[in-house]
Every structure is written in structure tokens, then in C-alpha cells.
SEMARKE-20431 format. One line per 10 residues: number of its first residue (from 0); their letters; for each residue x, y, z of N, C-alpha, C, CB. Coordinates in steps of 0.1 Angstrom, whole numbers, plus 2048, in hexadecimal, padded with zeros to 3 digits. Glycine has a CB too. Example, Ala and Ser with C-alpha at 12.3 -4.5 7.8 and 13.67 -1.06 7.14 Angstrom:
0> AS> 884/7C7/84E/87B/7D3/84E/884/7DF/84E/871/7D3/85A ~ 880/7EA/847/889/7F5/847/881/800/84F/88D/7FA/839 $
// end
This chain:
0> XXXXXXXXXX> 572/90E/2F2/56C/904/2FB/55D/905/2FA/572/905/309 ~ 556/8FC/2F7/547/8F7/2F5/542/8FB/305/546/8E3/2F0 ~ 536/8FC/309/52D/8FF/314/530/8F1/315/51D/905/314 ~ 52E/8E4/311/52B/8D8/318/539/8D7/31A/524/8CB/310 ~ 540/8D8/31D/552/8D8/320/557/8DC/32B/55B/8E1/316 ~ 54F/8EB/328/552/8F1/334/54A/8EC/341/54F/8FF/331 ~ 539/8E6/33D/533/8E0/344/538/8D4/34E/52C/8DD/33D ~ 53D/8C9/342/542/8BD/349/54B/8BD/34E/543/8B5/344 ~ 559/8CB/34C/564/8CA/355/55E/8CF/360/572/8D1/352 ~ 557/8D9/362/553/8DA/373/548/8CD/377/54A/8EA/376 $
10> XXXXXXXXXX> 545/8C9/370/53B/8BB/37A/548/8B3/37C/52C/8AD/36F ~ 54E/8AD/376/55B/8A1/378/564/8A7/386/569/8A1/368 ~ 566/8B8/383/56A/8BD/38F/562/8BA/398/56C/8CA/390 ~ 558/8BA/39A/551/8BB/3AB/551/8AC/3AD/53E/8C1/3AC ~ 550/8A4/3A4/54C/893/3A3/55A/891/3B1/550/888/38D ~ 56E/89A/3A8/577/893/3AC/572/899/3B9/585/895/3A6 ~ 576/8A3/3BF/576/8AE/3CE/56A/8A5/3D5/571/8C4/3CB ~ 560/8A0/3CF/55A/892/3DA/560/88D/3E0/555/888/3D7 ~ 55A/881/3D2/565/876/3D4/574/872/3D8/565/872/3CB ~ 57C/87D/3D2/588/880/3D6/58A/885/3E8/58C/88B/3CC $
20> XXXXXXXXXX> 57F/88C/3EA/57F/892/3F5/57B/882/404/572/8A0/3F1 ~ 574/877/3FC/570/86D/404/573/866/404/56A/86A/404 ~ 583/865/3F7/58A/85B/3FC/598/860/403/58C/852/3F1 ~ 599/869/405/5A3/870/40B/59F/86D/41B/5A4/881/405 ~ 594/872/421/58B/870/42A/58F/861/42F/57D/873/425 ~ 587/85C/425/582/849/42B/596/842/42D/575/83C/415 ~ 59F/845/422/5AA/83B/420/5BA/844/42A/5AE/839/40C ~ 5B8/850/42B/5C0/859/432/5C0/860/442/5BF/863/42B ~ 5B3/86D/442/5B4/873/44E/5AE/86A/452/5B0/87F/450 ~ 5AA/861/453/59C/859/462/5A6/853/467/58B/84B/45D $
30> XXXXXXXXXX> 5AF/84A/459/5B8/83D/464/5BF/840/469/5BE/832/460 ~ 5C6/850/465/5D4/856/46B/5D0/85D/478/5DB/862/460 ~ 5C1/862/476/5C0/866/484/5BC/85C/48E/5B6/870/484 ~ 5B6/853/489/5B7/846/494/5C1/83E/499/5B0/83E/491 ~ 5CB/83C/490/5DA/83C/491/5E2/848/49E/5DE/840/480 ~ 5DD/855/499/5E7/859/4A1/5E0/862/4AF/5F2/862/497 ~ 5D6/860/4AE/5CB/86A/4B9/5C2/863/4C0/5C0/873/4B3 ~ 5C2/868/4CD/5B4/85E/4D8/5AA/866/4D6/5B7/85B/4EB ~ 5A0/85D/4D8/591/867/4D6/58E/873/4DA/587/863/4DC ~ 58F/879/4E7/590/883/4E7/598/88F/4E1/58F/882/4EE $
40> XXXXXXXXXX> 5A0/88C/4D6/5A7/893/4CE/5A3/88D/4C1/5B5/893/4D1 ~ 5A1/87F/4BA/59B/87D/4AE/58D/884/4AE/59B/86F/4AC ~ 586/880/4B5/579/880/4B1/573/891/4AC/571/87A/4BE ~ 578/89B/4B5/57A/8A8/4B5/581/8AB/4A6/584/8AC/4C1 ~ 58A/8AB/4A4/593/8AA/497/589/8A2/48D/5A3/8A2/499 ~ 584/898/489/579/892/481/56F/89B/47F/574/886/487 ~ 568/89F/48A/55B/8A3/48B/562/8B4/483/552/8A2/49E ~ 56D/8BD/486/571/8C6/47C/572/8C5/473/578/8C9/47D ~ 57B/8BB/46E/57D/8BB/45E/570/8B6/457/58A/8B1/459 ~ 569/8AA/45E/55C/8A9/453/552/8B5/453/553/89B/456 $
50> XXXXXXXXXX> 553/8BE/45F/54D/8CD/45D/550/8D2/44E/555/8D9/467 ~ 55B/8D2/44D/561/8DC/43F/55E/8D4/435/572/8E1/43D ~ 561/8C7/435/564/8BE/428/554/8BF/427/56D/8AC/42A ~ 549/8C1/42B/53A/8C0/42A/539/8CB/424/531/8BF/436 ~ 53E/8D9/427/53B/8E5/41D/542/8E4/40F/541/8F4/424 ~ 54B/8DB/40B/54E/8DD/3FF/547/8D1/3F7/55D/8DF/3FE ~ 541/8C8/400/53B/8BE/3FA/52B/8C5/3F4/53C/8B1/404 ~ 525/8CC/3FB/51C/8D5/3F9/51F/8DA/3EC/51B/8DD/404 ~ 531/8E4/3EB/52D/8EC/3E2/52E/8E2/3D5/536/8F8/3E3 ~ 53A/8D8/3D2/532/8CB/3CC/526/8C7/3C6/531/8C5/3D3 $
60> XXXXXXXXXX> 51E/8C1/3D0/513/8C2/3CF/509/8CA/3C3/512/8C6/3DA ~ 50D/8D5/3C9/506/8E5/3C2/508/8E3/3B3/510/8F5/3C7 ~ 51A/8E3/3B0/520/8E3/3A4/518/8D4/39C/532/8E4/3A7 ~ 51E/8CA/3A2/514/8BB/39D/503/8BF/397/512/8AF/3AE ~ 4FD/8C6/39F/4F1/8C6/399/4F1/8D2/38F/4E5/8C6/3A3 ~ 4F4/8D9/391/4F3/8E8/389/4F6/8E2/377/504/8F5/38F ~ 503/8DE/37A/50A/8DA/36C/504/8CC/365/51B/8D7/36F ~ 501/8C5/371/4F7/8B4/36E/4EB/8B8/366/4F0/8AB/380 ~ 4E4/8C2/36B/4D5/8C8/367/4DC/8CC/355/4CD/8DB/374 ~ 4E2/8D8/357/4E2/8DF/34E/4E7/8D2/341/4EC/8ED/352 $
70> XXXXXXXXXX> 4ED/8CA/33C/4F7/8C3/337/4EC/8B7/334/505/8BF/341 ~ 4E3/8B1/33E/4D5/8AF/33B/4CC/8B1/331/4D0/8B2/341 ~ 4CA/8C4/333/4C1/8C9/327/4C8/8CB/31D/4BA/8D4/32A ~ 4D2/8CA/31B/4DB/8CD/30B/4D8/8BE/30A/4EF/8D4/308 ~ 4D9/8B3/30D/4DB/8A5/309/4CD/8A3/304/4E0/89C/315 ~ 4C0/8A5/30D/4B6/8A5/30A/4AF/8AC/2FF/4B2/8A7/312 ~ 4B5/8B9/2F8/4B5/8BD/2F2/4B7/8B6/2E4/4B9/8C5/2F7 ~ 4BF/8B0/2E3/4C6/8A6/2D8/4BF/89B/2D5/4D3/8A0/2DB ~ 4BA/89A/2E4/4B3/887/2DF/4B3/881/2ED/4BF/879/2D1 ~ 4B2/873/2EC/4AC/86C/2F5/4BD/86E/2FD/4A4/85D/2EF $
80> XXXXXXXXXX> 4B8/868/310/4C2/86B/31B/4CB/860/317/4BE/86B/32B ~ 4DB/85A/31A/4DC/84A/315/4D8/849/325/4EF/842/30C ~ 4DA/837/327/4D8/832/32C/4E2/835/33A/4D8/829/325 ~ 4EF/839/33C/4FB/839/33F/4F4/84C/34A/509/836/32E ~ 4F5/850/341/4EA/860/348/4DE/85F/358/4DC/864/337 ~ 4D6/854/352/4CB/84F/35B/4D2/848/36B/4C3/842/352 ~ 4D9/842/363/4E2/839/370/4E9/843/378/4F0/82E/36B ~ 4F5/84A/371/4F9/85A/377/4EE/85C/383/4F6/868/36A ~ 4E3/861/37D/4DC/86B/387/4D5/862/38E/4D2/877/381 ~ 4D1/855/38C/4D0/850/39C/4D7/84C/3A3/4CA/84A/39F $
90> XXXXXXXXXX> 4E5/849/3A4/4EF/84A/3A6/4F5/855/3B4/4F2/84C/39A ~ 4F5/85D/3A8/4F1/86B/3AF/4EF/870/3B7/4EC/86F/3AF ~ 4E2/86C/3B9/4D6/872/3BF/4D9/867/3CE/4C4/871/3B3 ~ 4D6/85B/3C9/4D9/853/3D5/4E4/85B/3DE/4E0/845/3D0 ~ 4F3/85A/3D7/4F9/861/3DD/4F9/872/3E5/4FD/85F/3D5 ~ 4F1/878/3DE/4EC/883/3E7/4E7/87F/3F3/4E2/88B/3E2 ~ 4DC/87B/3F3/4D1/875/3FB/4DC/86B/40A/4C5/867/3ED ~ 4E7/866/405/4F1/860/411/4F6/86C/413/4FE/853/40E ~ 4FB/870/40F/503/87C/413/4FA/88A/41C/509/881/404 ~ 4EF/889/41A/4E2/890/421/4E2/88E/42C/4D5/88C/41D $
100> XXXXXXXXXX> 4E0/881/42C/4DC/879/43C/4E9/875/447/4D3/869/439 ~ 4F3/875/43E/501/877/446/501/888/449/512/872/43C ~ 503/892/445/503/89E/444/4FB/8A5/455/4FC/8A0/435 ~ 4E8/8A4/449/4E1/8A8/458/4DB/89F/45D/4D8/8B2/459 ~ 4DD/892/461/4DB/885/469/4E5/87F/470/4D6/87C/461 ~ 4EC/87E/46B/4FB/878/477/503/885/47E/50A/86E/46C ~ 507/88C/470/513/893/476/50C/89C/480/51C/89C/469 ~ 503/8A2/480/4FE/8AA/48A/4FF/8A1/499/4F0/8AF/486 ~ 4FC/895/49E/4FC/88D/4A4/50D/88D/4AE/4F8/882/49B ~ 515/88A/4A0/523/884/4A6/523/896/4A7/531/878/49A $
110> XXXXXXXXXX> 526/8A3/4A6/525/8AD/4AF/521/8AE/4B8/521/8B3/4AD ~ 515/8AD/4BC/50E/8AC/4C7/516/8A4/4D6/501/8A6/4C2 ~ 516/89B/4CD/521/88D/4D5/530/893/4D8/524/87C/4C9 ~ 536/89B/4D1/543/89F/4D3/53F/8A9/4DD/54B/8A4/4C6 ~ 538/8B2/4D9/53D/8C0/4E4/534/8B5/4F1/532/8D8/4DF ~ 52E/8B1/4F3/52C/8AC/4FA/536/8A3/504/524/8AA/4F6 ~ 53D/89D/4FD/54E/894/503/54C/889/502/554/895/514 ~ 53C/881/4FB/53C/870/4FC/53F/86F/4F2/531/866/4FE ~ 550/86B/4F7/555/864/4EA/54F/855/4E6/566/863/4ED ~ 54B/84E/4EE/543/841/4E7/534/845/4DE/53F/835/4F4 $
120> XXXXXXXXXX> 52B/84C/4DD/525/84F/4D8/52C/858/4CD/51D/853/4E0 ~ 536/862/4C9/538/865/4C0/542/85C/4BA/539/871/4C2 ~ 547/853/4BC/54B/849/4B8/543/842/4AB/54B/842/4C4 ~ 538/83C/4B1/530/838/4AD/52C/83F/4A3/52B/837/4B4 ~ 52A/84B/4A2/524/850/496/52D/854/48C/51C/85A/498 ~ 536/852/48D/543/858/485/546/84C/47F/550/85F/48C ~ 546/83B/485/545/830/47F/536/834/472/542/822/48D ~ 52C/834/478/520/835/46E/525/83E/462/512/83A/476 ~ 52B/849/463/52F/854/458/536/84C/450/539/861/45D ~ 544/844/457/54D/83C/450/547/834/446/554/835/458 $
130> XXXXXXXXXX> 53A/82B/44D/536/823/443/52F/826/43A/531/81B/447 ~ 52A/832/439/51F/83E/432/52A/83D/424/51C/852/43D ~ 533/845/42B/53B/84A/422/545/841/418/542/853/42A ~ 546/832/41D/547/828/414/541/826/40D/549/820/417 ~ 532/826/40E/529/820/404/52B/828/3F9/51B/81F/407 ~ 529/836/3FB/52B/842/3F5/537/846/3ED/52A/84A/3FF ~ 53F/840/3F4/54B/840/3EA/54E/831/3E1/559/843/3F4 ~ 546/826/3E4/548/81E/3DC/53A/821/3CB/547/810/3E6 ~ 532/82A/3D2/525/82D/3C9/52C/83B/3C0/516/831/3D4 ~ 534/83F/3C4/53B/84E/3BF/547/847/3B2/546/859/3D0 $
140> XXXXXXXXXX> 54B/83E/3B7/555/833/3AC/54D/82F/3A0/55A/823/3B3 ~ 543/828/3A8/53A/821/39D/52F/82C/392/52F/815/3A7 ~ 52F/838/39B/52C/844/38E/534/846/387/529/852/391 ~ 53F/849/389/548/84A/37D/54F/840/377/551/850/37F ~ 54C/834/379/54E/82A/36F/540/82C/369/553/81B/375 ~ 537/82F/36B/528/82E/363/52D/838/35A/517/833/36E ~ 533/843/35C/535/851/353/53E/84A/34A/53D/861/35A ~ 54A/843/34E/554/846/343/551/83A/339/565/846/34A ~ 54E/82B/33D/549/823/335/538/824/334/54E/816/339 ~ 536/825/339/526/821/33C/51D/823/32C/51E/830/34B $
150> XXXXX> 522/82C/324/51E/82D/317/51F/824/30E/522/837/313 ~ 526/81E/314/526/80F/306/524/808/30C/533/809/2FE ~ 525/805/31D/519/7F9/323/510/7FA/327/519/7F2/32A ~ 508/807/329/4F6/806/329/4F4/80F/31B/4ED/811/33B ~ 4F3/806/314/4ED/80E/305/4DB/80C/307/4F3/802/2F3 $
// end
């Protein structure tokens, strides 16, 4: 198995355990817990699990750029970036950058709001996450359709 192999199965891994991880989030636990829990038992339970689901999105994160960088300079090494590469990383990067400001800008908030007991204020911010985390997952789709075709339509 080639270094770029071994490279791109761990980026594709971190890409799924995201994305995978946000649509599991956005289409499953939110509506099941709003379905079957009143606020003072959803919101608690939300504000947990996006605790954890944030540390592996981190470690993600980590893996995404580590292997993104390295896979870069072998490409660069060869010749010019394609077109489909560029888009990737701002993409990306956008995506970090939402995921930043949900992370240490909201989520810290809807904590604060939970141990605190206003459930309408943490309400509220857990709507804002939701909508964060749509864009984010509709921008996490549209990277990997940039990966898998994107080479024959941004030449």
C-alpha cells in the first residue's frame, strides 16, 4: 500500500465520522429526542452528547488537516494543484471556521444556559447549532462530491 493510500483512507475516514457523525445528529438523535423528551431532559442530553460528538470532531479535524497538508505536498511536488484540490480546502476551511464558532461560540452558551435551567435560552441556541450544523452538513456533501467528481469538472 502506497503512502498516498494509506493517506487518503484516513482523510475519507475523518471526512465519514464528520459528516457521518452530523448526519446522524441533524436526521436521528435531535428529532428522537424531541420526539420523546421535554426540555429539561432534552436539552441536558443534547448539550452531552454534542460534548463528545465535538471531541471526535476535533480529532477529525486533526486527522483532515494532517493527511490534507501532507497529500498536498506530494501533489505539489508533481505539478500544478487541480482545480477540484483548491475548492477542497476552502471548503474545508469554511467548514472548520462553522464548526469553530458553533464549538467555542454557541456551544459554550447553550451550557451555560443548561446548568443554569433556561430552557428557552438554551433552546435557542441549540436551534442556532442545528442550523450551523445544516449548512455544514450540506457544505460537508458538497466536498465530497467536489472529491469524487470534481476532477473532471473543475479542470
Amino acid at each position: 500500500m502506497t503512502t498516498h493510500a494509506i493517506l487518503l483512507f484516513l482523510h475519507f475516514t475523518a471526512v465519514i465520522v464528520w459528516v457521518g457523525g452530523m448526519t446522524i445528529m441533524h436526521f436521528a438523535v435531535r428529532p428522537a429526542a424531541v420526539e420523546t423528551l421535554e426540555p429539561p431532559q432534552r436539552l441536558p442530553f443534547m448539550a452531552a452528547t454534542l460534548s463528545r460528538f465535538f471531541v471526535v470532531v476535533i480529532a477529525a479535524i486533526i486527522v483532515l488537516l494532517a493527511t490534507g497538508a501532507w497529500m498536498i505536498h506530494i501533489m505539489a511536488s508533481v505539478g500544478r494543484l487541480p482545480n477540484s484540490v483548491h475548492a477542497m480546502i476552502g471548503l474545508g476551511v469554511l467548514m472548520m471556521m462553522i464548526f469553530g464558532h458553533v464549538r467555542f461560540g454557541v456551544f459554550p452558551r447553550l451550557r451555560r444556559a443548561v446548568a443554569a435551567q433556561s430552557w428557552p435560552e438554551a433552546a435557542a441556541r441549540l436551534v442556532t447549532i442545528r442550523h450551523l450544523v445544516a449548512l455544514n452538513l450540506a457544505l460537508g456533501f458538497l466536498t465530497v462530491a467536489v472529491a469524487i467528481i470534481g476532477r473532471t469538472l473543475l479542470v
